[in-house]
Each structure stands twice: as structure tokens, then as C-alpha cells.
Backbone as a printed PyTorch tensor [residue, N CA C, xyz], in Angstrom:
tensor([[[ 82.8240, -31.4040,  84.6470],
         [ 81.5760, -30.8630,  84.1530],
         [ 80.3710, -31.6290,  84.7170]],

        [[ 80.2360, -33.1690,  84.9160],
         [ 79.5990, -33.5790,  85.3880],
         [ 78.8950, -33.1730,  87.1440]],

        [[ 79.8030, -32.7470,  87.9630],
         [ 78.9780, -32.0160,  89.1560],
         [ 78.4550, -30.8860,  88.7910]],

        [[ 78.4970, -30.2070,  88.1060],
         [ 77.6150, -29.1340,  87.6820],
         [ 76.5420, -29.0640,  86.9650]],

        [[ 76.5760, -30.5040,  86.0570],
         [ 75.2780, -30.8350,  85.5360],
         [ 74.2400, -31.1410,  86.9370]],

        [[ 74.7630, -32.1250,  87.7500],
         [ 74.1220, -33.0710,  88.5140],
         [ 73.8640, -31.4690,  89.9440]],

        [[ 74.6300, -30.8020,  89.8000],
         [ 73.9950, -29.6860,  90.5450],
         [ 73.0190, -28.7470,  89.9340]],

        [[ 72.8280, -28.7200,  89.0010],
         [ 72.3470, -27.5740,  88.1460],
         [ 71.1040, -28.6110,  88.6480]],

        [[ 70.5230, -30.2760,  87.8840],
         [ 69.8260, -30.9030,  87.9730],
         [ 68.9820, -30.7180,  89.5610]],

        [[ 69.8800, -31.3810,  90.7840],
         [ 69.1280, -31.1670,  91.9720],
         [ 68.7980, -29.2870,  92.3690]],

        [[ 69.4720, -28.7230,  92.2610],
         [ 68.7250, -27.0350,  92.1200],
         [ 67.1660, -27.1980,  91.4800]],

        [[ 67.5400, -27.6080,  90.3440],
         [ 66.0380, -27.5520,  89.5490],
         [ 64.7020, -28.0490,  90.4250]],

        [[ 65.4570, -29.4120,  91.0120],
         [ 64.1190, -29.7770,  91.3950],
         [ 64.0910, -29.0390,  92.7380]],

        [[ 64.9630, -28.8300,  93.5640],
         [ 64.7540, -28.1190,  94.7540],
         [ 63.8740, -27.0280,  94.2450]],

        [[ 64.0560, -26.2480,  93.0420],
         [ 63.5270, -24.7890,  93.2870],
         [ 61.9870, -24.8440,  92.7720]],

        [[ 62.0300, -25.9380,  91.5290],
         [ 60.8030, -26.5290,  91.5450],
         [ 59.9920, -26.7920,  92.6210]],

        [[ 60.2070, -27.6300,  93.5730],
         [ 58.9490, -28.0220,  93.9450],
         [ 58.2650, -26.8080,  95.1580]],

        [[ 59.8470, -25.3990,  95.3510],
         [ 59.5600, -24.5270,  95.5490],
         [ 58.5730, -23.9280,  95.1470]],

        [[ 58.2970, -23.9620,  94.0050],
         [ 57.7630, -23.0690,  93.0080],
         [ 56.1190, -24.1150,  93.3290]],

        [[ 56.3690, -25.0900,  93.0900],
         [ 54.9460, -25.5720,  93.1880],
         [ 54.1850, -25.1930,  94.8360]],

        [[ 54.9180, -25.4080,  95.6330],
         [ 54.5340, -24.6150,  97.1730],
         [ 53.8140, -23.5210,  96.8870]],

        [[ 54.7580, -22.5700,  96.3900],
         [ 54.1560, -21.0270,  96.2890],
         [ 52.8700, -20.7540,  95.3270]],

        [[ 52.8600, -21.8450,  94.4240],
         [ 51.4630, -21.9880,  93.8830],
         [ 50.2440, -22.2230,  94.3900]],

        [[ 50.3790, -23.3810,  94.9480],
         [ 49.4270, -23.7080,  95.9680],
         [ 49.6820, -22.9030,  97.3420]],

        [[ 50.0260, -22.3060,  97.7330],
         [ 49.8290, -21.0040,  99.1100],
         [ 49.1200, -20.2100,  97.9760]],

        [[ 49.2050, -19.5930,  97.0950],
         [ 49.1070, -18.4440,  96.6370],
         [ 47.1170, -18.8020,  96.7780]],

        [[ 46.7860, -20.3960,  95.9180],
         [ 45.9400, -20.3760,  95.5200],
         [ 44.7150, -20.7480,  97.0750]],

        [[ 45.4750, -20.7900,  97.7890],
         [ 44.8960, -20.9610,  99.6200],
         [ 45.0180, -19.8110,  99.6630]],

        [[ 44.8370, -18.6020,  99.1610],
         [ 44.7660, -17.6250,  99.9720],
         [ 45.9800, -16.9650, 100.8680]],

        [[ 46.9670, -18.0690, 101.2050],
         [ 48.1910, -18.0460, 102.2870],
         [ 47.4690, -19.0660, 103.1790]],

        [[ 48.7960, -19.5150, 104.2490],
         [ 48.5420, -20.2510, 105.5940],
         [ 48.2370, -19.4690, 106.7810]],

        [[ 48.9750, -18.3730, 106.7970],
         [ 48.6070, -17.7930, 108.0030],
         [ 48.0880, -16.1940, 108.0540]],

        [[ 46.5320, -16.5830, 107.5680],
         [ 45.8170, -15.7450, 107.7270],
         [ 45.7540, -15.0090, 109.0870]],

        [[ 45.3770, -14.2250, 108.9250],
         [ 45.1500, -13.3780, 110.0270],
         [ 43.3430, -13.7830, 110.5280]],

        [[ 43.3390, -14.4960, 111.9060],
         [ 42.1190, -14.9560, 112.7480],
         [ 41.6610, -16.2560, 112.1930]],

        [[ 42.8060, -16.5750, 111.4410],
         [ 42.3080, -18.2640, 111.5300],
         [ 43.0650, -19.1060, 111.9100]],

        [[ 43.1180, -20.2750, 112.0450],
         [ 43.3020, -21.2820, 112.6620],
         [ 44.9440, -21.5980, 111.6230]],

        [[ 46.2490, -21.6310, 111.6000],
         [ 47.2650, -21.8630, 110.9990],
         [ 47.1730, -22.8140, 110.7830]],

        [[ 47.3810, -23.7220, 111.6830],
         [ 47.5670, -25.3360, 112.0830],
         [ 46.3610, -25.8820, 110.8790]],

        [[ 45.2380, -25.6900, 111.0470],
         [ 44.1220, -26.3660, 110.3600],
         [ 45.0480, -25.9750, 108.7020]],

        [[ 44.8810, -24.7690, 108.4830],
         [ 45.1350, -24.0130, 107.1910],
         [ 46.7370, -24.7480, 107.0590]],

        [[ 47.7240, -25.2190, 107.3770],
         [ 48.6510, -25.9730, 107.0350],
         [ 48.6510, -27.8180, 106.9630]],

        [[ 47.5540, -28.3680, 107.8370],
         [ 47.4380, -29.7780, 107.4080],
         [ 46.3880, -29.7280, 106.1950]],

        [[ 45.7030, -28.7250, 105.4480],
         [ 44.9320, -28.7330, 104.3050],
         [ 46.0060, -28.5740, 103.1000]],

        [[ 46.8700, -27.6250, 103.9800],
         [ 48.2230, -27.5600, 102.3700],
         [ 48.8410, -28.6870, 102.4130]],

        [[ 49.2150, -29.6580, 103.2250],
         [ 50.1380, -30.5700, 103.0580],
         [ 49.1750, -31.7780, 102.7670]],

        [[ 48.0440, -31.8220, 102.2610],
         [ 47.6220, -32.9410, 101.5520],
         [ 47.0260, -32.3770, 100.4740]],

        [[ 47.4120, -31.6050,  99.8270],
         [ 47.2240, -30.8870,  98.3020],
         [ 48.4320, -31.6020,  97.4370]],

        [[ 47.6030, -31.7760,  96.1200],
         [ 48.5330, -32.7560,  95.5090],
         [ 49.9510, -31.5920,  94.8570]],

        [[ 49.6560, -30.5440,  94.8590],
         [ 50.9380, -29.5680,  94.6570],
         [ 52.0690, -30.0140,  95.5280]],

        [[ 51.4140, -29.7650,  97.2500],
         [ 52.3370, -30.2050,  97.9690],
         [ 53.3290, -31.2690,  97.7270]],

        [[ 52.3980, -32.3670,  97.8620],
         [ 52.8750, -33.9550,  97.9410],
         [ 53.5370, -33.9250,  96.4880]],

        [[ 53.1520, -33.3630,  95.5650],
         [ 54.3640, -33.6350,  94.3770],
         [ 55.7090, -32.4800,  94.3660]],

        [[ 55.7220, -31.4640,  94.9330],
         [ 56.3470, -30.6650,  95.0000],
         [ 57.7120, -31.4580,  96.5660]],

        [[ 56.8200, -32.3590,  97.0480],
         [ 57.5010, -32.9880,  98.7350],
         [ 58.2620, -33.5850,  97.8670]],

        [[ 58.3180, -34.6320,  96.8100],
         [ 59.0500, -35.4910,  96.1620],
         [ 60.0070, -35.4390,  95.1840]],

        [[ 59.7200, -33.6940,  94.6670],
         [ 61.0230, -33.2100,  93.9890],
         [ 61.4300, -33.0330,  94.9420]],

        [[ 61.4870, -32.6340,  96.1110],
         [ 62.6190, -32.1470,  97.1870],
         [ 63.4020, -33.2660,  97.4970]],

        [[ 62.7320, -34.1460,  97.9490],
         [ 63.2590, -35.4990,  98.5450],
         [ 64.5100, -35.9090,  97.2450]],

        [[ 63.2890, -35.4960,  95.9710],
         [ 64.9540, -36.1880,  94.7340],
         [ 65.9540, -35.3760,  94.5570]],

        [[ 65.8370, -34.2080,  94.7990],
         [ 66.5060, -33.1280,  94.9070],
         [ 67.9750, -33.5070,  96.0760]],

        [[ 66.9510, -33.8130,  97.4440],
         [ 67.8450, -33.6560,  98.7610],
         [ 69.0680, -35.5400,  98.4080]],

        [[ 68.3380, -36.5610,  97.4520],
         [ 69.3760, -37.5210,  97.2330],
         [ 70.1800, -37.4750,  96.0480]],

        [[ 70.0890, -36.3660,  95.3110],
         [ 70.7840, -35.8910,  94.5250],
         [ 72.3880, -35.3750,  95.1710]],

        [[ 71.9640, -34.3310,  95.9050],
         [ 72.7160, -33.9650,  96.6140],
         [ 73.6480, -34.1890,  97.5480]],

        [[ 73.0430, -35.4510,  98.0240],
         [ 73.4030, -36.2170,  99.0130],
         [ 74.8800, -37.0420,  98.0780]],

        [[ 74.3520, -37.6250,  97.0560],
         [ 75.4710, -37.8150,  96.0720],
         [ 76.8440, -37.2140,  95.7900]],

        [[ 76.1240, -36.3110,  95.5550],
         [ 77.8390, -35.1300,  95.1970],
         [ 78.2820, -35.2380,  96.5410]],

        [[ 77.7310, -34.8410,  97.1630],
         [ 78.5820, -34.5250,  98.5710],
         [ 79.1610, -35.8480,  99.0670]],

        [[ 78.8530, -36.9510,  98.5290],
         [ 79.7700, -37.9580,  98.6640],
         [ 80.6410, -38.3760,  97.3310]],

        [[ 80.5950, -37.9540,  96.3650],
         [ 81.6780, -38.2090,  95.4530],
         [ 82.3050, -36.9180,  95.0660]],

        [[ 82.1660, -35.7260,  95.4680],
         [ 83.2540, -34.8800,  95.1280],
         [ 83.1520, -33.7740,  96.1620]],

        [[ 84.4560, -33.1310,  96.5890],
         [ 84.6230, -32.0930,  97.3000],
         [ 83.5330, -30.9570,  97.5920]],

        [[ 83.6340, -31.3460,  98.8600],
         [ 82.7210, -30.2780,  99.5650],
         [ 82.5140, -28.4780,  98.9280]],

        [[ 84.1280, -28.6930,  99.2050],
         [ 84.3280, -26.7430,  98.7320],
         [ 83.9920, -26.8110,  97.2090]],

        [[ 83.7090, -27.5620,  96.3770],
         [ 83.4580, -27.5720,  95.2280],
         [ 81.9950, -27.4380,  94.7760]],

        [[ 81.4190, -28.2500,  95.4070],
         [ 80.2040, -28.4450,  95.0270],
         [ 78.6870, -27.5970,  95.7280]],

        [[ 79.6100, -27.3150,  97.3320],
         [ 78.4540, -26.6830,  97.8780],
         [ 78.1530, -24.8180,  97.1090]],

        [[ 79.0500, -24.4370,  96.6420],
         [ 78.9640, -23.0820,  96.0090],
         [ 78.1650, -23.4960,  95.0440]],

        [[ 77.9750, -24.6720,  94.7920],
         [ 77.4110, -24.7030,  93.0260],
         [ 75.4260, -24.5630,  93.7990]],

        [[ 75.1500, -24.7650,  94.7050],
         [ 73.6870, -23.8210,  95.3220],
         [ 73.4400, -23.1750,  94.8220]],

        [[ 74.5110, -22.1300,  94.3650],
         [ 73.9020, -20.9110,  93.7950],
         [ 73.4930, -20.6790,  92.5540]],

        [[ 73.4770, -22.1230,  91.7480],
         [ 72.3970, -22.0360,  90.7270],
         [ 71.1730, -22.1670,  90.7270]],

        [[ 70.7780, -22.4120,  92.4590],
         [ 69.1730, -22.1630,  92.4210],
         [ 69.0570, -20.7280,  91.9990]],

        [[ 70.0610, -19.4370,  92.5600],
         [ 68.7190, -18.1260,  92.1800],
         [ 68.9210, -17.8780,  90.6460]],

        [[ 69.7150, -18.5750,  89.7400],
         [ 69.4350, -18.1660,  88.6550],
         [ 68.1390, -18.8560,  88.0580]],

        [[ 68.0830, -20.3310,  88.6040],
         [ 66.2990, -21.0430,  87.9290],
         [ 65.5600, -20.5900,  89.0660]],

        [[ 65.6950, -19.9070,  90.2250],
         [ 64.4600, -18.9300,  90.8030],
         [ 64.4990, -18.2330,  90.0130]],

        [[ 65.7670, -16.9320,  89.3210],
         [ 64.8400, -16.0700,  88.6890],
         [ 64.2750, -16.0250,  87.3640]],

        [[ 64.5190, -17.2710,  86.8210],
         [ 63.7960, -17.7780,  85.4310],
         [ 62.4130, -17.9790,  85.5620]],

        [[ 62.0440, -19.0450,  86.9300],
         [ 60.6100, -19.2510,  87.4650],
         [ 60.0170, -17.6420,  88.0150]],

        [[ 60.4950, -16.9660,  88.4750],
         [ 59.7350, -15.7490,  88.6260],
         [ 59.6960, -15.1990,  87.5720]],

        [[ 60.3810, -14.7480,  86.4590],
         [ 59.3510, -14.4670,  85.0790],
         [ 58.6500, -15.1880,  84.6310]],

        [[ 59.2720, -16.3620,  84.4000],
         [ 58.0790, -17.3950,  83.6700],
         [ 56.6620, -17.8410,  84.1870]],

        [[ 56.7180, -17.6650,  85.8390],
         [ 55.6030, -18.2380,  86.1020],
         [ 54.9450, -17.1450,  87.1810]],

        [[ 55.4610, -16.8200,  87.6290],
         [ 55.0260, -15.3380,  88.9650],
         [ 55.3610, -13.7180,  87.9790]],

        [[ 55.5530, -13.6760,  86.8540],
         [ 55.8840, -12.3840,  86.0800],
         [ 56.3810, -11.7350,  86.7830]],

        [[ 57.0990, -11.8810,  87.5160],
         [ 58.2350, -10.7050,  88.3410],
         [ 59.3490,  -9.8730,  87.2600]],

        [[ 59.3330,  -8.5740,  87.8540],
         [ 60.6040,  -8.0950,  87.0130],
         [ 61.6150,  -8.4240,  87.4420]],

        [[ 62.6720,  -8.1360,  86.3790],
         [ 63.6820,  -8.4340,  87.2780],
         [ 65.0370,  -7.3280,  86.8990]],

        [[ 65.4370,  -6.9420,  88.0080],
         [ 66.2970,  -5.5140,  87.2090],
         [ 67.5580,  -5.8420,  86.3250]],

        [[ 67.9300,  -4.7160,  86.3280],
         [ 69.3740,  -4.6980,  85.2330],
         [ 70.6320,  -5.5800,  86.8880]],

        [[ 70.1790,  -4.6130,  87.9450],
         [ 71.0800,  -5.7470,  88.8240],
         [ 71.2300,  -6.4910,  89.5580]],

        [[ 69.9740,  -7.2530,  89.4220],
         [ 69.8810,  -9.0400,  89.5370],
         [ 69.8890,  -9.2810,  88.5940]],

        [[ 70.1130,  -8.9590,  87.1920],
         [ 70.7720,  -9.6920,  86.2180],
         [ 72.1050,  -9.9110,  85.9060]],

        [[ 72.8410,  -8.5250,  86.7430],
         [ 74.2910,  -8.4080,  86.3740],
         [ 74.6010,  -9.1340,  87.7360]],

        [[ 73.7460,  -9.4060,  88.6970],
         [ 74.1980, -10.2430,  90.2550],
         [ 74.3860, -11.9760,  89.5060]],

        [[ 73.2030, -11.9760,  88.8600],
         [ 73.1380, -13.2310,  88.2380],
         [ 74.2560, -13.8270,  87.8390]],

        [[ 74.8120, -12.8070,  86.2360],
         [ 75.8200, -13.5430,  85.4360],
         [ 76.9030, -13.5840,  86.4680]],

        [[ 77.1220, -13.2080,  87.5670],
         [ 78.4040, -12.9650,  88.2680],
         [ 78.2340, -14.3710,  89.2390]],

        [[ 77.2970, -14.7660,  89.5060],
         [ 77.3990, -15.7630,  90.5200],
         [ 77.2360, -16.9860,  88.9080]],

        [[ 77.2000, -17.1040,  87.9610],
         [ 76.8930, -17.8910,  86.8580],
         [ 78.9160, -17.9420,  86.9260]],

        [[ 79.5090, -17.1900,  86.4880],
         [ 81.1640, -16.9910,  86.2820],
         [ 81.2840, -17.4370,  87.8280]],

        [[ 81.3290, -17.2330,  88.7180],
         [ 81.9850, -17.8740,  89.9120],
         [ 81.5450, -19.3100,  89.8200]],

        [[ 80.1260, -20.0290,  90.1600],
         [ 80.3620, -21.2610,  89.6850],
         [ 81.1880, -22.0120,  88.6680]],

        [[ 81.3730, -21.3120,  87.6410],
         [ 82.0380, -21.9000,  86.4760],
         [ 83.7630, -21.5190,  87.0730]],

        [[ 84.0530, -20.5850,  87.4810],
         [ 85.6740, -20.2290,  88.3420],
         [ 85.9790, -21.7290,  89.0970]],

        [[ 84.5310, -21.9160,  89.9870],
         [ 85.3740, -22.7510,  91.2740],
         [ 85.4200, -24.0700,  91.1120]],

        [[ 84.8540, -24.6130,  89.3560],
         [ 85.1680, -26.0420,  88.6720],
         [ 86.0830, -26.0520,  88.0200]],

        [[ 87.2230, -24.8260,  88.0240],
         [ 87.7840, -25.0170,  87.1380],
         [ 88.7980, -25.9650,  87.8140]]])
């Protein structure tokens, strides 16, 4: 049970600091406007404090990970990823109000039962 906590955990922050990205793009307008300068419009996002705190869940995220994959089986743990799209699609209602249908919910519980299958 414990790699699935500690995966469920690094998902979170991976999808987190996802989520903080897409906040700050949203609130820039986007990076790659159409007739402006990208490059300029991407070294302004990467010293936004969204960024830089959103850079450091990743980083705890990516030594999280780095963990499991050294204390327990590969084929075990790398399927367990797929509890990012269930806290993506929690963060898209909760914070982007996205709908979400009857089947990405029934896609959901099904990849929720296969993680839980491939610890057994």
C-alpha cells in the first residue's frame, strides 16, 4: 500500500504544479501569441512566482519518483502515473470548471481498479 500512497503523493505534486502553469499562462494571456515575440513572452513566465513555485513541486514530485523506481518494481509502479488523470480531473472541476462526462468518469473508475489490480 505504501507505493501507492507515495505515488498518489508525487502525481499530486506533478499535476499540481501543472495546474499552477496553466494559471499563470492563462493569466499572460498565453505564450505564444500570435505577432509577438515567444521567447520574450516565455522568460517573463519563468520568473513568475506561479512558475518558480509550481518548478519545485515538480522537482519534489520528479525525487519522489525517483524513489519508487528505486525501491520497488518498475512494472509496478510506473502504471501507478495514471493517478495523475484522476487529480487532473478533480483540478479541472475544482479549479478550471470543466465538465466532465459520464465517460471520463467511467474511464476514470477503470484506470482507479487497474491501479489497485496491479498492487495486488
Amino acid at each position: 500500500m505504501i507505493p501507492i500512497i507515495l505515488a498518489f503523493f508525487s502525481a499530486f505534486l506533478g499535476v499540481s504544479s501543472q495546474v499552477l502553469w496553466k494559471i499563470e499562462i492563462q493569466k499572460m494571456g498565453g505564450i505564444l501569441k500570435p505577432g509577438e515575440n515567444w521567447v520574450k513572452n516565455l522568460l517573463q513566465f519563468v520568473v513568475t512566482p506561479f512558475f518558480i513555485f509550481g518548478a519545485l513541486l515538480y522537482a519534489a514530485s520528479g525525487i519522489l519518483w525517483l524513489y519508487l523506481l528505486e525501491k520497488y518494481e518498475f512494472s509496478q509502479v510506473f502504471p501507478m502515473l495514471a493517478l495523475s488523470y484522476i487529480i487532473a480531473a478533480v483540478y479541472g472541476i475544482a479549479v478550471f470548471h470543466e465538465a466532465i462526462s459520464i465517460y471520463r468518469w467511467i474511464g476514470l473508475v477503470l484506470i482507479i481498479g487497474g491501479v489497485f489490480l496491479i498492487n495486488k
